[in-house]
Residue, then its C-alpha position, 0 to 999 in steps of 0.5 A: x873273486x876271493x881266493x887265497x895262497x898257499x905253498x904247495x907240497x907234494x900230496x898237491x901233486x895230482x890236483x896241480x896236473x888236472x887243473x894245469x891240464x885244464x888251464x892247457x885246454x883253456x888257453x892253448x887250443x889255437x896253438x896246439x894240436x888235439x894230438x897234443x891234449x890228447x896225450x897230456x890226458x893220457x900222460x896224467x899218471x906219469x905227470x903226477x908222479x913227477x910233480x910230486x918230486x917237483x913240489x917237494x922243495x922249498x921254492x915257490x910252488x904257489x897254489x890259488x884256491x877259490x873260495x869253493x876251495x877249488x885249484x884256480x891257479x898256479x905258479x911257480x918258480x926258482x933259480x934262472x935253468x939257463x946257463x946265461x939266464x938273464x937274472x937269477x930267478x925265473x918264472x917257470x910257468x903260471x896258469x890261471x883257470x878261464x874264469x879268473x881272468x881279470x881278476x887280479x889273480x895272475x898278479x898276486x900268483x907273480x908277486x908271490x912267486x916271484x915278487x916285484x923285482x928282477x926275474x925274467x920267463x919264457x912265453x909262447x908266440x901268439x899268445x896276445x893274452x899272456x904277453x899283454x899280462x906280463x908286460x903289464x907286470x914289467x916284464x920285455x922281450x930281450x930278443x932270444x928265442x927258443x923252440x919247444x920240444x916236439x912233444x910241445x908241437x915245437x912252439x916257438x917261444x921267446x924271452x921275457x926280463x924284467x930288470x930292476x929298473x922295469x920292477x920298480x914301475x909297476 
């Protein structure tokens, strides 16, 4: 599959919340209610706004379109939010449409947003796929947990780092 990056920007905003909701659809449904997409459907005008704010910055808001120029895929990232992140940058999300699974996507949405070296990211439980992706990224579980808000059906969540070390070997 053909598709190219670019650095988001805020007029983005409302193409990032659809297709991120449905990449939510895609990908979560065994783990959220449909209460959950119910209200992040409902929730899309406020979404937008919001993420027009978080686009207007200079930190990675990487967008992946296909070659139809469709949003395929997002990722983004910056400075650790935790008071005791485990290295300076964090991976705050990354999603990719269904059907470019497979196709190198998701890597080329990480090493452009995060590179090859050190930086670490929270993932949901009982997600085989996503965990089997990262970790072929070089990314393992430090052992901390967390649990979502309820408005995210507090999912627990868990802790992935790459060290320096780990981002030399993939």
């Amino acid at each position: 599959m053909d598709f190219h990056l670019c650095q988001a920007t805020p007029e983005d905003a409302e193409t990032v919340v659809f297709m991120q909701t449905q990449a939510h659809e895609e990908c979560y449904p065994h783990l959220l209610s449909p209460e959950f997409f119910r209200r992040r459907r409902a929730s899309i005008p406020e979404r937008v706004e919001r993420r027009r704010a978080f686009l207007a910055v200079k930190d990675p808001r990487i967008l992946a379109f296909d070659a139809g120029n469709q949003l395929v895929g997002y990722a983004d990232a910056g400075p650790g939010r935790e008071e005791d992140a485990p290295e300076a940058l964090e991976l705050y999300s990354i999603y990719t449409l269904r059907r470019t699974y497979g196709t190198g996507l998701g890597a080329a949405l990480v090493d452009a947003a995060v590179g090859s070296g050190p930086a670490y990211l929270w993932v949901l439980e009982n997600n085989p796929r996503a965990l089997a992706f990262y970790l072929k990224q070089g990314f393992r579980p430090d052992g901390r947990r967390n649990t979502l808000p309820p408005e995210w059906d507090a999912l627990p969540e868990f802790r992935l780092v790459r060290r320096a070390k780990e981002a030399t070997g993939r």
